[in-house]
C-alpha positions in Angstrom: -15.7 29.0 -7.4 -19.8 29.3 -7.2 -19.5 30.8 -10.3 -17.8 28.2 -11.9 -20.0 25.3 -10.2 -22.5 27.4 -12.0 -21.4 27.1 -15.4 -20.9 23.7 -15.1 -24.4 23.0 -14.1 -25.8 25.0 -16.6 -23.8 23.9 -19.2 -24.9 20.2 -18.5 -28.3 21.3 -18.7 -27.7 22.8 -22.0 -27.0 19.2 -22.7 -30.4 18.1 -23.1 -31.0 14.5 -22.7 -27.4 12.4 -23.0 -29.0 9.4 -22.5 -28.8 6.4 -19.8 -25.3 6.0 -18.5 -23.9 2.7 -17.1 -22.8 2.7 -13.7 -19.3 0.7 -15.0 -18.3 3.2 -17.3 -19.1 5.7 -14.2 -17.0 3.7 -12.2 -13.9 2.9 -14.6 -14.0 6.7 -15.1 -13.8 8.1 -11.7 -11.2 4.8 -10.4 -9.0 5.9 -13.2 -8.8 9.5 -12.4 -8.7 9.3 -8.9 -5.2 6.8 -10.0 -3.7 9.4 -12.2 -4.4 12.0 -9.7 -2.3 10.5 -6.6 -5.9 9.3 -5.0 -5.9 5.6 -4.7 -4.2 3.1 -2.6 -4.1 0.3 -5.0 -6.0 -0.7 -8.5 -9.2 -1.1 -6.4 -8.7 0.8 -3.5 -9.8 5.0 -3.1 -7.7 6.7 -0.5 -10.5 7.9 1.0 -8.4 9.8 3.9 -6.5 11.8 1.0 -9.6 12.3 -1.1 -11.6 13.7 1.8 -8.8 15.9 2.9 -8.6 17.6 -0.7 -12.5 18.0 -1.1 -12.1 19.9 2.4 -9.4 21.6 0.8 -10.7 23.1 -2.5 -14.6 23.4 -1.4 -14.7 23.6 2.7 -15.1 27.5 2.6 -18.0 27.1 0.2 -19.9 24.1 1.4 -22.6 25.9 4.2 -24.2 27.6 1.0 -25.5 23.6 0.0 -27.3 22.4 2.8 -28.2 19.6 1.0 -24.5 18.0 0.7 -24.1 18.1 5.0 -27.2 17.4 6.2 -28.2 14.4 8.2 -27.6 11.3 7.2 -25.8 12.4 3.8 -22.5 14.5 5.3 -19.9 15.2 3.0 -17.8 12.3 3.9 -20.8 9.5 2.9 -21.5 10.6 0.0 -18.2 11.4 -1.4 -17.0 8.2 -0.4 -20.2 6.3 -2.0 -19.6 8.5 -5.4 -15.7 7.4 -5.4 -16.8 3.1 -4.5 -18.3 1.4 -7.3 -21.7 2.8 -8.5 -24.6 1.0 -7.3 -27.0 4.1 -7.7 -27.9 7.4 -9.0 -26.4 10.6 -7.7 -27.2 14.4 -7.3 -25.2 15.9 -10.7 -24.2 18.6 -8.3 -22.1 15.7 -6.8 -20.6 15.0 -10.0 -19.8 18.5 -10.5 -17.9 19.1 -7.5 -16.2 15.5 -7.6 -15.2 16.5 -11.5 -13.8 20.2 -10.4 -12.1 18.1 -7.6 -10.4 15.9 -10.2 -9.7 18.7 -13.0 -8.2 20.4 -10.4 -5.4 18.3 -9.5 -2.4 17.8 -11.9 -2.3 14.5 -13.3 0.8 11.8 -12.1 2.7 10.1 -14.6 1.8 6.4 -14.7 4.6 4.7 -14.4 2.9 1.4 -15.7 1.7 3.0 -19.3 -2.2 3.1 -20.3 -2.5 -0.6 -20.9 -3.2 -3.6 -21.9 0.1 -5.2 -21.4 2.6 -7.8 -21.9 1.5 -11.5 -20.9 4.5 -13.4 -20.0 3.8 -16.8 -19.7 5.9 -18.9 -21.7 3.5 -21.9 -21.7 1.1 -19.4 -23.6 0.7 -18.9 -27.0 -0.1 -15.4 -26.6 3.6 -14.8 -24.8 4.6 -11.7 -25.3 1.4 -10.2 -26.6 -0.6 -7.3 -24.9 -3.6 -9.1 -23.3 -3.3 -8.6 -20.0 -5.6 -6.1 -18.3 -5.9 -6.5 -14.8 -3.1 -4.4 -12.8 -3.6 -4.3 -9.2 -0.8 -1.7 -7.8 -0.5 -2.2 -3.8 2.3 -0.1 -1.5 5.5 -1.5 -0.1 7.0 0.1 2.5 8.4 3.2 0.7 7.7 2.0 -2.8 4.7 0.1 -4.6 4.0 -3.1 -5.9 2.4 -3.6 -9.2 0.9 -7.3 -9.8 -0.2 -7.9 -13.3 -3.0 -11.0 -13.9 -3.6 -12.6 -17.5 -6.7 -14.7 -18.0 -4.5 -17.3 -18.4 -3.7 -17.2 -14.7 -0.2 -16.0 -14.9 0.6 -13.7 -12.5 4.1 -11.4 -12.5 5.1 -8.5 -10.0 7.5 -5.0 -10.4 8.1 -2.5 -8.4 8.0 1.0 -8.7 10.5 3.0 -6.8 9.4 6.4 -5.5 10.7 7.9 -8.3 8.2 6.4 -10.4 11.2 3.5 -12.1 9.9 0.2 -13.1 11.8 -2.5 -11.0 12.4 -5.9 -13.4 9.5 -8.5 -13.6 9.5 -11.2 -10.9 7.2 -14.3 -11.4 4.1 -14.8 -8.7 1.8 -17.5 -10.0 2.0 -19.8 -13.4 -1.9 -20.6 -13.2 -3.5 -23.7 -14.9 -1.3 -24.3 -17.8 1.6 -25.2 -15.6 1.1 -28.5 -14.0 0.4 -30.6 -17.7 3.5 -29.0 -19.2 5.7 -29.9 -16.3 4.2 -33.2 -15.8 5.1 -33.7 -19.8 8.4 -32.5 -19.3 9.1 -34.3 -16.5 7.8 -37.5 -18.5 10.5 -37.0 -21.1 13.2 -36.9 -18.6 14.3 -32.9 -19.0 17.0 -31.7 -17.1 16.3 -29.3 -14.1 18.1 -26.8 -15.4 16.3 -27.0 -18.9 13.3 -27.2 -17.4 14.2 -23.4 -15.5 15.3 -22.3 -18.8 11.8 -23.3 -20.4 10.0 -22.0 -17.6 12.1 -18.6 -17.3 13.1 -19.6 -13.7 15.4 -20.7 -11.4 15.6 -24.3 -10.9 14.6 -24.4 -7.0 11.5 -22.6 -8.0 11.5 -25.3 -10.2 11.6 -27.9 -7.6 9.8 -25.9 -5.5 6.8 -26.3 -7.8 6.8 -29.0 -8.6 6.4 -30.6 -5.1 3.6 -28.1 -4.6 2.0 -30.5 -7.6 2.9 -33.6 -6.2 5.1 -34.4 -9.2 7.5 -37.1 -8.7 10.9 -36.2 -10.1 14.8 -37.2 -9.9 16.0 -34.0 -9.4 18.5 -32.8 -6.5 19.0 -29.8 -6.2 21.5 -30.7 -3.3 25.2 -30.1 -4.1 27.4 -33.4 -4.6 29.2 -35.0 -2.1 32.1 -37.5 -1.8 30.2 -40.0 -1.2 28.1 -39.7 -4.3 31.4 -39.2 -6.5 32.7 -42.2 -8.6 35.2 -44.2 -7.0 37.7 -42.9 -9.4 37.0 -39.4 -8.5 37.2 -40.0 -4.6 40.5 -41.5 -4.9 42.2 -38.3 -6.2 43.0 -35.7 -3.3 39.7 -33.1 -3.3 40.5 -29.7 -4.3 41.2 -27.0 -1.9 38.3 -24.4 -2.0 38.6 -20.9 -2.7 35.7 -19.6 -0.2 36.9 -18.6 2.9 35.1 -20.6 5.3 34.5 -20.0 9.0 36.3 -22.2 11.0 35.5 -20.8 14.4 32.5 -19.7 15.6 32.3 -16.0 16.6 32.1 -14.1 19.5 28.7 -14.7 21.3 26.4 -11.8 21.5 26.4 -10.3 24.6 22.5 -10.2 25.3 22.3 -8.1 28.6 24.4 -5.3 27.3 22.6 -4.8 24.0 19.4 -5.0 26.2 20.4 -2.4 28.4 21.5 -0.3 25.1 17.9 -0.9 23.0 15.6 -0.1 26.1 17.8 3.2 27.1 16.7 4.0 23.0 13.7 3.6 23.0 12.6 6.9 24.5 14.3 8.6 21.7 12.7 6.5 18.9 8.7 7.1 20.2 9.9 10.8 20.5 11.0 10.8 17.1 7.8 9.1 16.2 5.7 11.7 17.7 7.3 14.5 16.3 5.8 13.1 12.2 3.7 15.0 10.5 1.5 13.9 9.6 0.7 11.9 12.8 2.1 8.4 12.9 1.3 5.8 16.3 3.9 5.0 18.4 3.9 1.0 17.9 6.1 -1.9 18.5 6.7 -2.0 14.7 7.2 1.9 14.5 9.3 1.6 17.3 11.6 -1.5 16.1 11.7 0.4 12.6 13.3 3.4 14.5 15.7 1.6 16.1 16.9 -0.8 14.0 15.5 -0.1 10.5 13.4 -3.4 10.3 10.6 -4.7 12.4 10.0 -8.3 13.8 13.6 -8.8 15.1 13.2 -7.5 18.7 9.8 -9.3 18.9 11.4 -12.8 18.3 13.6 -12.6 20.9 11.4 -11.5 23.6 13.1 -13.9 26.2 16.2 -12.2 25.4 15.3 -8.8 25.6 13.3 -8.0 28.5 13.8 -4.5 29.2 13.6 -3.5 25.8 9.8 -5.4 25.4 9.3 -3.3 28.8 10.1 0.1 27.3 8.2 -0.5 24.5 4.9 -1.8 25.7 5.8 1.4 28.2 6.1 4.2 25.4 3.1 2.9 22.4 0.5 4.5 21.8 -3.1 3.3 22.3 -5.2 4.3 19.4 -7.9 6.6 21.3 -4.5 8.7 22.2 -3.4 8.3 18.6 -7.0 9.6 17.1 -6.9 12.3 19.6 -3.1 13.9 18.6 -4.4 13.3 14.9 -7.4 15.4 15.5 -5.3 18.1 17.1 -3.0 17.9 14.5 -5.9 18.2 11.6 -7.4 21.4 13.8 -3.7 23.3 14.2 -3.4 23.0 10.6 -7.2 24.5 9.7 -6.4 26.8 11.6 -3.2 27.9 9.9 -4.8 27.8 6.9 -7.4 30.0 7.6 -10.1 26.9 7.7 -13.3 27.4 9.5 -13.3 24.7 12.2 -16.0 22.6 11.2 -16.2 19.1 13.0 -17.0 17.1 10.2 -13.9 18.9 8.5 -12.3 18.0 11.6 -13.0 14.4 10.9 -12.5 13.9 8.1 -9.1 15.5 8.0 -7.9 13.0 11.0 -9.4 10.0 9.2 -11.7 9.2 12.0 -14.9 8.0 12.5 -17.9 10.1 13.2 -18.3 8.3 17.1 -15.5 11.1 18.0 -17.8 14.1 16.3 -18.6 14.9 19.9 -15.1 14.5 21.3 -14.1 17.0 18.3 -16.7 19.7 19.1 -15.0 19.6 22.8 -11.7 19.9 21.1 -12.9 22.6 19.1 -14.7 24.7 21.8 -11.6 24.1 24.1 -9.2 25.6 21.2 -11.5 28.6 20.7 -11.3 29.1 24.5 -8.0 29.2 24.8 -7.6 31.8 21.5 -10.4 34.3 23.2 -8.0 34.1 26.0 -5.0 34.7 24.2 -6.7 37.8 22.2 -8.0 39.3 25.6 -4.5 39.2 27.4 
């Protein structure tokens, strides 16, 4: 690995001078291979908690031999995640180097979106259907992403991208400025609701929906007819018998102190299960709901409802000092099995915490290397 660092640096001083670079074009480069390499959270975003735990990775057992890279005031973690943010400033080139072994070294990820620009599709546009749009922001979703695509136009359309990588259909966000004088015009001319959807590639309560937003004045109802609204002609005739089966009677009523009972003797289970991730996840109310019903928000609306079930879970989550400390024991077991020297600022990085706990983590540390001389003396 020093060898090949080596090379590098000497081959970019066979270089001579390349000339003034612009901190943009530094910037577009690194944001788009740290995207292609799995190491962003969105378009804008750097997973700095995965990117520091691969640098540790690849160069952890090589970085005491440059003092300069963890010394005060410039540890590893600042300055990596200054180099990955948007360039405001010059860096060492020995940064460079190890951030661009760091990137060749990770296999590419397909991207599911293609290189770009792509489709604007904004039917009030002229360029419809043209490649023009290049801002793609791509945010997560629960187990799948979110990719929102922004023409200068100010249309704005979403898909999703399952975690297989498949592109979900397009779903409209935002029309932008070019919306409110074509539907005013429309409007004018007396279109139908449903042409209106058509020309707008909507669905007319979107439609209607919009339109109030604007504060256009319409005729439309998107109400279904009644009787009363019918001609007289039509009322007179016998209505139709409906094909939906409709409830007639109300069902059985929930029986609240039962399913109370059954929730709270569950939750014990659930923040096990939650402890037991790895990596480390905190025991929340929302972790917690998620475990035991698959969805989050449900329980906490009916709080009145479901006393002994709030109880056990204000009992059983986690407060985030206990929740840093487990990931920090989590990030030294696995150094350790790795063959990792225990280094704290390793250690912090690893757990994604701050550097206020450096001093909590050497105590960690020493305490672990206690209890291994005492295990290799017995």
């Amino acid at each position: 690995m020093l060898l090949r660092l080596a090379r590098a640096s000497a081959a970019l001083l066979d270089r001579g001078d390349v000339g003034p670079v612009d901190f943009d074009e530094v910037t577009a480069f690194y944001r788009g291979e740290l995207r292609l390499r799995g190491l962003m959270r969105s378009r804008l975003k750097v997973d700095q908690v995965a990117l520091g735990e691969a640098f540790a990775a690849r160069f952890g057992t090589i970085l005491g031999r440059f003092p300069g890279l963890a010394k005060a005031g410039r540890g590893q973690g600042e300055w990596l995640a200054t180099l990955a943010r948007r360039q405001r400033k010059a860096a060492h080139p020995l940064e460079h180097l190890l951030m661009r072994d760091l990137l060749g070294s990770r296999e590419r990820q397909a991207d599911p979106c293609g290189p770009g620009p792509w489709l604007c599709r904004n039917p009030l546009a002229d360029h419809h259907g043209q490649l023009v749009v290049n801002d793609l922001r791509i945010y997560r979703n629960r187990q799948a992403s979110v990719a929102v695509f922004s023409c200068g136009c100010g249309y704005r359309y979403t898909r999703s991208i399952s975690a297989a990588g498949e592109l979900g259909r397009c779903r409209f966000k935002e029309f932008g400025p070019l919306l409110r004088p074509a539907l005013a015009d429309l409007v004018a001319a007396g279109a139908t609701l449903r042409s209106v959807a058509n020309r707008l590639g909507v669905d007319p309560k979107t439609v209607a929906s919009l339109a109030a937003e604007l504060s256009i004045d319409t005729t439309w109802s998107i109400r279904p007819s009644t009787r009363a609204n019918r001609p007289l002609a039509a009322a007179a005739s016998p209505p139709a018998k409906s094909r939906s089966t409709r409830r007639t009677k109300p069902g059985p009523r929930r029986d609240w102190r039962r399913l109370d009972d059954d929730l709270a003797e569950r939750v014990g289970r659930a923040a096990a299960r939650v402890r037991s991730f790895a990596p480390p996840a905190q025991v929340t109310a929302a972790s917690l709901e998620r475990e035991l019903l698959g969805r989050r928000g449900w329980i906490g609306k009916r709080r009145d409802k479901l006393p002994r079930t709030i109880a056990a879970i204000d009992g059983h989550a986690e407060a985030l000092g206990a929740f840093q400390l487990r990931r920090v024991d989590y990030s030294i077991a696995r150094m350790v099995a790795d063959r990792q020297p225990l280094k704290p600022w390793a250690v912090m990085r690893s757990a994604g915490v701050r550097s206020d706990m450096l001093v909590m983590i050497q105590q960690r540390i020493a305490a672990y290397d206690q209890l291994d001389a005492a295990r290799q003396s017995a």
